[in-house]
C-alpha positions in Angstrom: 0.0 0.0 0.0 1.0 3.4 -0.7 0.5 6.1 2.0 0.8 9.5 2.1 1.0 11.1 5.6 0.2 14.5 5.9 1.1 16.0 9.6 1.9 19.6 11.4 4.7 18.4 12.9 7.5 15.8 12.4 11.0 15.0 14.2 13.4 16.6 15.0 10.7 18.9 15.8 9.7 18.4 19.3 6.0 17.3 20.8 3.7 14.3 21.3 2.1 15.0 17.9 5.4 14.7 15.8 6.4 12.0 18.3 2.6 9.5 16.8 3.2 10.3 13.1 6.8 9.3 13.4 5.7 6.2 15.4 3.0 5.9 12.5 5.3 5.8 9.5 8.3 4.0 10.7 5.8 1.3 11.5 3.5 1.1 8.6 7.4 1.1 6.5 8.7 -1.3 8.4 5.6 -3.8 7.5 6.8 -3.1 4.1 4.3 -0.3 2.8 5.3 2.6 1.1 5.1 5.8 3.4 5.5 9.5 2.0 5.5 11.8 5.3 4.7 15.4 3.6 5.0 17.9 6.7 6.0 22.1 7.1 9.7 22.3 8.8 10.4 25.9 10.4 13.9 25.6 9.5 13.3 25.9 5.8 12.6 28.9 3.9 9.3 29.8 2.5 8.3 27.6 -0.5 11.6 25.3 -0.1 11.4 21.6 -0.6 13.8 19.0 0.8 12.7 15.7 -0.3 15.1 12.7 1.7 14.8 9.0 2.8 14.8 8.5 6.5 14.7 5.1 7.6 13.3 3.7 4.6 10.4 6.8 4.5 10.0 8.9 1.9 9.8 11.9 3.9 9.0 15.8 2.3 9.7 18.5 4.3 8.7 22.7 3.2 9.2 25.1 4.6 5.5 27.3 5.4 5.0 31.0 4.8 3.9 33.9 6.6 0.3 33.6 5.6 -1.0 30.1 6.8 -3.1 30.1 3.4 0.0 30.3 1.6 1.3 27.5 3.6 -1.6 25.2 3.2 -2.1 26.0 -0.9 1.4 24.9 -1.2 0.6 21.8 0.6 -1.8 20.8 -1.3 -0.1 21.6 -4.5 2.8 19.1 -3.4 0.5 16.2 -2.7 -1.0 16.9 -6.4 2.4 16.5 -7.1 3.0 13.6 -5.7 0.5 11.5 -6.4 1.0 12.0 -10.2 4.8 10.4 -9.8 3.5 7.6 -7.3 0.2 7.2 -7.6 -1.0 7.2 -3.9 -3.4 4.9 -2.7 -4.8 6.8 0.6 -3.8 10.1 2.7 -3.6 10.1 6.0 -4.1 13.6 7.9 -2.8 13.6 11.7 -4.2 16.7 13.4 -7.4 18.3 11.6 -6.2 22.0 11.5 -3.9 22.0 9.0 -3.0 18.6 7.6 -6.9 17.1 8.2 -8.2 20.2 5.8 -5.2 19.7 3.5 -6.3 15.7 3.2 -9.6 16.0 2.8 -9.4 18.4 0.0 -6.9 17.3 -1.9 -8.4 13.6 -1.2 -11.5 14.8 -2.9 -9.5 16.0 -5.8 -7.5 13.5 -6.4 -10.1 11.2 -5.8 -8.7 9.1 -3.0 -9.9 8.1 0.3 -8.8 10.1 2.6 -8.6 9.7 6.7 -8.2 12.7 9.5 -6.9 11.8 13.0 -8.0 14.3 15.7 -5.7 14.3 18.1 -5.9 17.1 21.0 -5.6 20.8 20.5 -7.1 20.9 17.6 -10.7 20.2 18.8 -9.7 21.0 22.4 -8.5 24.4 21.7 -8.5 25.6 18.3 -11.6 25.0 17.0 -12.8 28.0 19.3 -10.8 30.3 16.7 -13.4 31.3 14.0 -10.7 31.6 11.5 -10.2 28.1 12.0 -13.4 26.5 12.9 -14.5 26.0 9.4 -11.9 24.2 8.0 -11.8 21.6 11.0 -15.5 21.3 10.5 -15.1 20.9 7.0 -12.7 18.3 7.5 -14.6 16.5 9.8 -17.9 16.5 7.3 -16.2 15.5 4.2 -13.1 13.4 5.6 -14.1 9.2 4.2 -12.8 8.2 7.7 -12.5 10.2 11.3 -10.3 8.6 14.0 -9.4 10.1 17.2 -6.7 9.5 19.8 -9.4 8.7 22.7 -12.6 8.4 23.6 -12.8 11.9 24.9 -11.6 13.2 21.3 -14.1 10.7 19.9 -16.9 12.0 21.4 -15.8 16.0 20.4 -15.8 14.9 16.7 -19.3 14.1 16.8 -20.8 16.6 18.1 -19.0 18.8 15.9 -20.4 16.2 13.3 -23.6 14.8 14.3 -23.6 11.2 12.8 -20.6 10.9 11.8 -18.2 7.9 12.5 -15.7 7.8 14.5 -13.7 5.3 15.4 -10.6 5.4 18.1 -7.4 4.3 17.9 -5.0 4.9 21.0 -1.4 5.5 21.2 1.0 2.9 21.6 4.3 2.9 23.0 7.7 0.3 22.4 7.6 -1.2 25.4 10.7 -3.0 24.4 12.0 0.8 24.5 10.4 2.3 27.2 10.4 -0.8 30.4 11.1 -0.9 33.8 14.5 -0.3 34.7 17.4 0.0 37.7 17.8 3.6 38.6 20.8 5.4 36.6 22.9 7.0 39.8 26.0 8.0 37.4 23.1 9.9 35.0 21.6 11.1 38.0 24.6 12.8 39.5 25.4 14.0 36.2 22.2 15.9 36.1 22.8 17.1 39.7 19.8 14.6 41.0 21.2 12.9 43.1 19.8 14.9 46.5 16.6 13.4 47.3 13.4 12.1 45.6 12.3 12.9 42.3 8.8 14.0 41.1 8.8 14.6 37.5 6.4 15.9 34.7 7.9 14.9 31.1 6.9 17.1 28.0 7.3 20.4 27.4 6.1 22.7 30.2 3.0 24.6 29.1 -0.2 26.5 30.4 -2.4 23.7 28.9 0.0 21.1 30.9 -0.9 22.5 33.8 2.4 24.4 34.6 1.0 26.8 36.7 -0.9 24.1 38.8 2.3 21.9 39.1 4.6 25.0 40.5 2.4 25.5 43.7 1.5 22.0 44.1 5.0 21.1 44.1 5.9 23.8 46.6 3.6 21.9 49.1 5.1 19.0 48.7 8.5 20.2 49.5 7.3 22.0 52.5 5.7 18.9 54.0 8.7 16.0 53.0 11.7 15.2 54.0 14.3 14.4 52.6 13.2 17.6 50.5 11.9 16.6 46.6 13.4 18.0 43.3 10.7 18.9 40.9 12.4 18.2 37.1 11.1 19.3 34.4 12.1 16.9 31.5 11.5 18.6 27.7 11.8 22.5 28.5 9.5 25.2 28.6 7.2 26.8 26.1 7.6 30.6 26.0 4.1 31.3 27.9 5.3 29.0 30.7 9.3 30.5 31.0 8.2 33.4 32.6 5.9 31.6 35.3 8.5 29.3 36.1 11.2 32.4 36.2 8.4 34.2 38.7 7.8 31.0 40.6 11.6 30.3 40.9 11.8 34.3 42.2 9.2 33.9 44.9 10.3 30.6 46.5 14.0 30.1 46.1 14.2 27.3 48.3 12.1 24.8 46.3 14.4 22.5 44.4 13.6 22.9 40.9 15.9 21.0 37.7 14.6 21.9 34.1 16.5 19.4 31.5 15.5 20.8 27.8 14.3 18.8 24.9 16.3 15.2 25.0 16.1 12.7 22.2 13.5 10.4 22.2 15.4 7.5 22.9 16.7 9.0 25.8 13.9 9.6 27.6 13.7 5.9 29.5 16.2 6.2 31.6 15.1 10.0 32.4 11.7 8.0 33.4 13.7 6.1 35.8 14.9 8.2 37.7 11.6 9.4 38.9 10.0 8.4 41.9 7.0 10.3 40.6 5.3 11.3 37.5 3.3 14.3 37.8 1.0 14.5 34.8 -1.5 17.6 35.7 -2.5 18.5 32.3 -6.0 20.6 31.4 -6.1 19.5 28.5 -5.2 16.6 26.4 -5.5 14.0 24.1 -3.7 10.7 25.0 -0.2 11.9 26.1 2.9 10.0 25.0 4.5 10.6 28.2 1.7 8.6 30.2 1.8 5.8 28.2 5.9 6.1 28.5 6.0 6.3 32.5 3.3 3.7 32.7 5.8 1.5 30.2 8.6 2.3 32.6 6.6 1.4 35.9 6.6 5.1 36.6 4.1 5.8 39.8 1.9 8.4 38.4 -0.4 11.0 39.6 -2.6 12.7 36.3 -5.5 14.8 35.8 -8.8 13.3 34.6 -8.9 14.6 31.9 -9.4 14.0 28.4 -7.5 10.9 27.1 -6.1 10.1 30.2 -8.6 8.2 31.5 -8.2 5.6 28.7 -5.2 4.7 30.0 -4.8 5.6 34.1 -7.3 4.2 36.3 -7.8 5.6 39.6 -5.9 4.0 42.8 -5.4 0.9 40.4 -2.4 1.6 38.3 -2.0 5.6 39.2 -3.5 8.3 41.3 -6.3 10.5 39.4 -7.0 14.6 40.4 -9.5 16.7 39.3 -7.6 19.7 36.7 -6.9 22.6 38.3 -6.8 21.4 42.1 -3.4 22.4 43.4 -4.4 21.1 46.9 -5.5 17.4 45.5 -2.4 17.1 43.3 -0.3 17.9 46.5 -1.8 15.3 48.5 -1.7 12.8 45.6 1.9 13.3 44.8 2.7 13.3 48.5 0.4 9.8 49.2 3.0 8.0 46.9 6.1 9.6 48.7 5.0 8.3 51.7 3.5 4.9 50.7 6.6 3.1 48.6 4.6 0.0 48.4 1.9 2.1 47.0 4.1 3.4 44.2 5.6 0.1 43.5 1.9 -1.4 43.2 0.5 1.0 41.2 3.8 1.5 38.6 3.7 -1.9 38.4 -0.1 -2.3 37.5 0.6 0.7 35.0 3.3 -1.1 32.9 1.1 -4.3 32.5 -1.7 -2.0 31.7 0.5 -0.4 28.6 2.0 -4.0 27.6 -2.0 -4.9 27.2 -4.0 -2.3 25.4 -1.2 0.3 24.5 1.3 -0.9 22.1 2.3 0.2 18.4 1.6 -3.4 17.3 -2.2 -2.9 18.2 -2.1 1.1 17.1 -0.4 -0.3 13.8 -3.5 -2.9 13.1 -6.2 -0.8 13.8 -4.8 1.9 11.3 -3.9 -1.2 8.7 -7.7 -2.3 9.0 -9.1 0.8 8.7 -6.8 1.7 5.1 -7.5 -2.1 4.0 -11.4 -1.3 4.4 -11.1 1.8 2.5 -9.4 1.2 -0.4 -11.5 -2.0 -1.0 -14.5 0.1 -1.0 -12.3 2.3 -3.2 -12.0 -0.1 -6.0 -15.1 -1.4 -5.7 -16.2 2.2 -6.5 -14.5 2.1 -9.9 -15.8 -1.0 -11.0 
């Protein structure tokens, strides 16, 4: 089969959605179908193309312009493009802002089924923008297929689209990556860790992540445990959320506070354990990579319900559960698993069978596979 993969974001560009698509394609190439990954790339200048093989992907990288209309029009002109030298067989939009309304039209006009994947902000946040509102309920109408990352997502699509189909397909994480494993003191030391336990949040620190609920929270914690916690903050901060850790760190000085920026994907397992605690407090979100990671890596974890996250974290069964926005819960929670080391163990443990079950790209990887098979058999059937 030959895939086209449309998406806002791919690596080396960080976040959880370039983090899927790349999980997506080396997967769907590595059970020997064709994969062209055609995603904007900040670095390159307006209207540039850089086409290159990575890992046996065929992978198309531009660089947008000013005016997202530009940016989208050119898009759309390279899948044309495209399909006339390969002759694709599907596209594939991950995120339904700007690759979902890319898809769908140029899916019409090329005549091919085409699939959108919701998968957070974009019917979490910005389908509240009226300049962008149409085009993700556009997408959502026309699209031949709608999948979302969870059930929360799911449920979003359609009542943005009232009878529309929707069908979910989850995450998965390499648990042959991302497994339990003996705590790294030489990598802790390194990182200047070494001085007592470790809550952590992984991902980069935003508003939306619940930044500014984590900070005080946190501060609580340290107040009320000894040996005194370090907070680290694994991924970096977004620009909104720099200044309310600068004015946090300004105010109380004394809480222990380690920000490591953006680390390589395959790095990130043994930064997961190290952590006595994963701290997870998002307000929004779809499925997050970096529960599905801890869980993989037996990571006790304490997470808003919220969103996705319920799919995955079960309360006081394999993690700790808070309502969003409740600095005083998500104190006590993260504090219950400093003080109940059984607890943790039982509940990390629990969380990484949990993942090993229902969360892996193997299952993400079928679901996908049945849904293209179904669609371009109905396809051909249509041009008989």
């Amino acid at each position: 089969m030959n895939i086209c993969l449309l998406t806002d974001t791919f690596p080396p560009t960080p976040g959880g959605l370039a983090i899927s698509a790349q999980r997506l394609a080396s997967n769907l190439t590595a059970n020997s179908h064709t994969v062209h990954v055609c995603a904007p790339d900040q670095a390159l200048l307006p209207g540039q193309i850089i086409d290159a093989v990575e890992n046996g992907m065929q992978v198309h990288r531009f660089g947008p312009h000013r005016r997202a209309d530009d940016t989208r029009s050119e898009w759309f002109q390279l899948i044309a493009n495209l399909h006339t030298r390969t002759r694709f067989d599907l596209l594939h939009g991950y995120y339904l802002v700007g690759a979902g309304f890319v898809t769908v039209y140029a899916g019409r006009y090329l005549d091919l089924p085409s699939i959108v994947s919701a998968r957070g902000n974009d019917l979490e946040r910005t389908v509240f923008d009226p300049a962008q509102a149409g085009s993700i309920l556009w997408a959502l109408a026309h699209a031949t297929a709608v999948t979302a990352v969870s059930t929360d997502l799911a449920r979003k699509a359609r009542a943005l689209a009232p009878g529309r189909e929707v069908q979910v397909v989850p995450n998965g994480v390499d648990v042959t990556l991302f497994t339990p494993a003996p705590r790294d003191d030489s990598l802790a030391t390194r990182l200047g860790l070494d001085d007592g336990p470790l809550v952590g949040f992984v991902g980069e620190a935003r508003l939306k992540k619940g930044l500014a609920i984590l900070l005080p929270a946190f501060a609580r914690v340290a107040a009320e445990f000894t040996p005194t916690p370090r907070l680290v903050l694994v991924g970096g901060a977004r620009s909104e959320a720099t200044d309310i850790l600068r004015v946090f760190q300004a105010q109380s000085p004394s809480v222990p506070v380690s920000t490591i920026p953006h680390t390589a994907h395959a790095d990130l397992p043994s930064l997961y354990n190290l952590l006595d605690v994963l701290a997870l407090p998002s307000l929004q979100d779809g499925l997050p990579n970096a529960l599905l990671e801890g869980m993989a890596c037996g990571r006790a974890i304490v997470a808003s319900e919220v969103g996705g996250i319920p799919d995955a974290a079960q309360h006081d069964k394999n993690s700790l559960l808070v309502p969003p926005g409740e600095v005083g819960a998500l104190a006590e929670a993260i504090l219950t698993l400093l003080r109940q080391p059984e607890k943790r163990a039982a509940l990390g443990q629990a969380a990484q069978e949990t993942v090993s079950r229902q969360f892996t790209p193997a299952r993400e990887l079928a679901a996908n596979l049945e849904l293209y098979a179904r669609l371009t058999s109905t396809a051909r059937l249509d041009t008989l």
